[in-house]
C-alpha positions in Angstrom: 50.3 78.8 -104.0 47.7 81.3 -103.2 47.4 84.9 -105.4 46.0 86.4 -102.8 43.5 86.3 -99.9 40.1 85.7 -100.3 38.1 88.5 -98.0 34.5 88.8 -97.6 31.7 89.2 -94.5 29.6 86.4 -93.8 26.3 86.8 -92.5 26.2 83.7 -90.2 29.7 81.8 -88.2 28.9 79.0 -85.9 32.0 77.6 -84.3 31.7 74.5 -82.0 33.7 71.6 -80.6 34.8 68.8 -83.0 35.0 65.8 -82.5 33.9 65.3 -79.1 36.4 63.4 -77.8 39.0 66.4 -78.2 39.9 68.4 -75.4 36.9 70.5 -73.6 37.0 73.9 -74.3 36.9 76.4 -71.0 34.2 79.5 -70.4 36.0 82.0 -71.2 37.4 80.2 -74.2 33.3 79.8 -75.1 32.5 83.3 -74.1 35.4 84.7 -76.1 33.4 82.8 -79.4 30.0 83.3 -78.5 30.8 87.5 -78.0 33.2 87.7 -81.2 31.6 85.2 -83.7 28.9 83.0 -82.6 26.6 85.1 -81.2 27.9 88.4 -82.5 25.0 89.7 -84.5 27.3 92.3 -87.1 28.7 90.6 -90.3 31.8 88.6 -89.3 35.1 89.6 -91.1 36.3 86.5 -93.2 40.1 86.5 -94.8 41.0 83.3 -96.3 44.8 82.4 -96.7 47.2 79.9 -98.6 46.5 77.3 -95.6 44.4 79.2 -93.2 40.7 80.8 -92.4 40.5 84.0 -90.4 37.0 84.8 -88.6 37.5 88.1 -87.1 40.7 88.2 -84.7 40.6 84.0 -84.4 43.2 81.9 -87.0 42.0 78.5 -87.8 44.8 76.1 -88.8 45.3 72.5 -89.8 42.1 72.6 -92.3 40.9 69.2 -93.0 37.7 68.5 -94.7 36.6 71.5 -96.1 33.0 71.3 -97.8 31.8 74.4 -100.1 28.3 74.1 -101.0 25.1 76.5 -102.7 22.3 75.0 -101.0 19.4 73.9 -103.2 16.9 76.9 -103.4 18.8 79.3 -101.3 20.8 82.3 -102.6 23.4 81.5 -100.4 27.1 79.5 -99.9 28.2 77.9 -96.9 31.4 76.5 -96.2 32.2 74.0 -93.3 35.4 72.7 -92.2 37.3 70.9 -89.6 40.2 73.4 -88.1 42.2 73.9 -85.0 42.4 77.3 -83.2 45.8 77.2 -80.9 45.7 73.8 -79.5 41.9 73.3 -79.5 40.1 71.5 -82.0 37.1 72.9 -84.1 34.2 72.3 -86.8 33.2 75.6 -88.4 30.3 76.7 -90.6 30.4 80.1 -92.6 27.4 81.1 -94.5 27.3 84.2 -96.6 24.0 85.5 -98.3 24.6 88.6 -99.9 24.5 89.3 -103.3 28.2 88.2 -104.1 27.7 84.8 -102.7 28.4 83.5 -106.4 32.0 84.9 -106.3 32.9 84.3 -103.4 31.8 80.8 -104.2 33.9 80.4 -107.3 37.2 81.9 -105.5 36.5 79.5 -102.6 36.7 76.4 -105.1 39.6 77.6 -106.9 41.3 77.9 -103.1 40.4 74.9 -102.0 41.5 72.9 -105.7 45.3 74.8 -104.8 44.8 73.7 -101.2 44.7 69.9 -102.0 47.2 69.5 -105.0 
């Protein structure tokens, strides 16, 4: 079980269609994440749960494959995952590059270690 929530802003979201033979997504279902997340150019509001990941005013659910990584020679952490959002499926990257990227880092670990006992 989960303290409490993980929030922090991330500088970078990308939110596409995965896998690709999942449902299409519709324009204004696009649009909506291109003007709120993808394209948004303002840090994006990021609230991690027990079981799911908030980017701004969309709830990913169903979290499968989560990757949490400090690329080499960056002073950054990204974290990619597999998610749904209502019934449509998703593959998400967060990047944050600020100067708490290390915490954040660490708390994300310790989250995703409860997640998958």
């Amino acid at each position: 079980m989960l303290d409490s929530e993980i929030r922090y802003l991330a500088d970078k979201v990308f939110v596409h269609r995965w896998p690709h033979d999942t449902p299409l997504w519709g324009d204004s279902v696009k649009k909506q994440l291109d003007d709120s997340i993808n394209k948004k150019p303002d840090k994006k509001n990021i609230v991690v749960k027990e079981k799911t990941i908030q980017i701004e005013d969309v709830e990913f659910t169903s979290l499968k494959k989560i990757g949490i990584s400090i690329p080499f020679f960056k002073n950054e952490c990204t974290m990619i995952f597999e998610a749904q959002f209502g019934d449509l499926f998703s593959h998400v990257h967060i990047t944050i590059q600020s100067g708490n990227f290390l915490d954040v880092f660490n708390q994300l670990i310790l989250w995703r270690q409860k997640l998958q006992n």
